[in-house]
C-alpha positions in Angstrom: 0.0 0.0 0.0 1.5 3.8 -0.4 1.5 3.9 3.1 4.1 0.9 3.7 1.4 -1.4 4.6 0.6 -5.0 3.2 -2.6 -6.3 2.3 -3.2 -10.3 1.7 -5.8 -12.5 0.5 -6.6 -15.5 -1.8 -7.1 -18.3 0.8 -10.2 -20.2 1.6 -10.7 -18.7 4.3 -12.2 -15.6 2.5 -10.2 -13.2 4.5 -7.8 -9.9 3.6 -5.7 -9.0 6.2 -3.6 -5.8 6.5 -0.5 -6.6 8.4 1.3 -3.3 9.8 5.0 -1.8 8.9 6.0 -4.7 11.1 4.2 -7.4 9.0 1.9 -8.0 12.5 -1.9 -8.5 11.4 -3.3 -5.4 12.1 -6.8 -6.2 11.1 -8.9 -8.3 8.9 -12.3 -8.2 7.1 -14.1 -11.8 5.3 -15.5 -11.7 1.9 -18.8 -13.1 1.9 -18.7 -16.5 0.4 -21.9 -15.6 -1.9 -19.0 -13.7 -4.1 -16.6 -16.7 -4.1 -12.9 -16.8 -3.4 -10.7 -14.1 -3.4 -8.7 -13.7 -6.5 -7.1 -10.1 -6.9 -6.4 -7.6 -4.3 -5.8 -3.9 -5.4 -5.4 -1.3 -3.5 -8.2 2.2 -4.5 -8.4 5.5 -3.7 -7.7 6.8 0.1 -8.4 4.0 2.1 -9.9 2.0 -0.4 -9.8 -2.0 -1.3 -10.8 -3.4 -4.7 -11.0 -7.6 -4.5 -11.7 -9.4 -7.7 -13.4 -12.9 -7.0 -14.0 -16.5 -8.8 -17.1 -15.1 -9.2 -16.5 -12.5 -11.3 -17.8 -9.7 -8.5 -15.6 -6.8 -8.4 -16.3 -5.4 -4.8 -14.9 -1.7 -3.4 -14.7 -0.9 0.1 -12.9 -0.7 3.7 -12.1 -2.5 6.7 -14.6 0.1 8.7 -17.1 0.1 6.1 -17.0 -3.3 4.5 -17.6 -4.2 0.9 -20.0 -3.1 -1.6 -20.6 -4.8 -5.1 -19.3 -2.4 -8.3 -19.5 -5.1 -10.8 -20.8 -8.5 -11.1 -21.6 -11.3 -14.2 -22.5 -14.4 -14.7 -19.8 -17.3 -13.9 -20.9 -19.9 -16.6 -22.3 -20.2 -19.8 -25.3 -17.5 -20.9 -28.1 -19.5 -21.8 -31.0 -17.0 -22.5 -31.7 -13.2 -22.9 -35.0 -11.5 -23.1 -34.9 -7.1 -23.6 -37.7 -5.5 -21.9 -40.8 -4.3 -25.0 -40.0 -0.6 -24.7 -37.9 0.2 -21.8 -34.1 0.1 -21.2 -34.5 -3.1 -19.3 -33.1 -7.1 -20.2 -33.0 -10.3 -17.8 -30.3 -13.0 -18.7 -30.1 -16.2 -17.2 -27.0 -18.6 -16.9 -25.7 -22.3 -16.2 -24.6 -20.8 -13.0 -28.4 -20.5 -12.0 -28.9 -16.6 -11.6 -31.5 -14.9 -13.4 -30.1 -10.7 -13.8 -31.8 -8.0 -14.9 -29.7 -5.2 -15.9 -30.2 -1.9 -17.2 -29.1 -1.0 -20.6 -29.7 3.1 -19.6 -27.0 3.6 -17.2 -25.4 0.1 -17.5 -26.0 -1.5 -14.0 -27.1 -4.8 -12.3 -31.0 -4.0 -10.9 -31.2 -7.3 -9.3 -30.0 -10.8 -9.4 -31.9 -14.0 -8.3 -30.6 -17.7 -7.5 -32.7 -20.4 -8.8 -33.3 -23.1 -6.5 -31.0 -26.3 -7.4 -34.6 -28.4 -7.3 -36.8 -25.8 -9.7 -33.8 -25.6 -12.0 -33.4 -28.9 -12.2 -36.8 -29.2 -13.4 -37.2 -26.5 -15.9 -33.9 -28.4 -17.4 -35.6 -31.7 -17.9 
């Protein structure tokens, strides 16, 4: 980090740790494992963190604050997309069993649903 500090992450336990000038753990926040494992750890503006997941969820945040999502997809293979009649609105659904629907106007997530394993299993047969 500019200030001197270290920052970790990557293991299964979902955790980045700042360690101090000393390389003691100073503190430590968990990702949620809803956003998968930690794969990239970069450091924002001010006090910022950015972590990049398996999940492909981008989240910003702080250890006082915690994390907020800024950018999430679909992990597997797109299998359906359906744009709204007349306004700036599309759903997409996956093999990784989320339904999204995004908006095409200011290019954001509105909401994302999991399917349940048993319902999906059934709308696949």
């Amino acid at each position: 980090m500019r200030n001197g500090t270290l920052l970790t992450g990557g293991g299964k336990d979902h955790k980045i740790i700042l360690w101090d000038h000393d390389l003691h753990p100073e503190r430590d926040i968990e990702v949620p494992d809803q956003y998968g494992t930690i794969r990239a750890v970069a450091e924002g503006k001010g006090e910022e963190v950015l972590v990049g997941t398996s999940r492909n969820f981008i989240l910003r945040g702080t250890f006082n604050e915690g994390f907020r999502v800024e950018v999430q997809g679909h992990t597997d293979e797109l299998w359906g997309l359906a744009s709204h009649p007349f306004r700036d609105l599309f759903l997409t659904c996956a093999q990784d069993r989320q339904v999204c629907l995004w908006s095409s106007g200011d290019h954001t997530l509105q909401w994302t649903r999991l399917l349940d394993v048993r319902l999906y299993d059934d709308v696949i047969c």
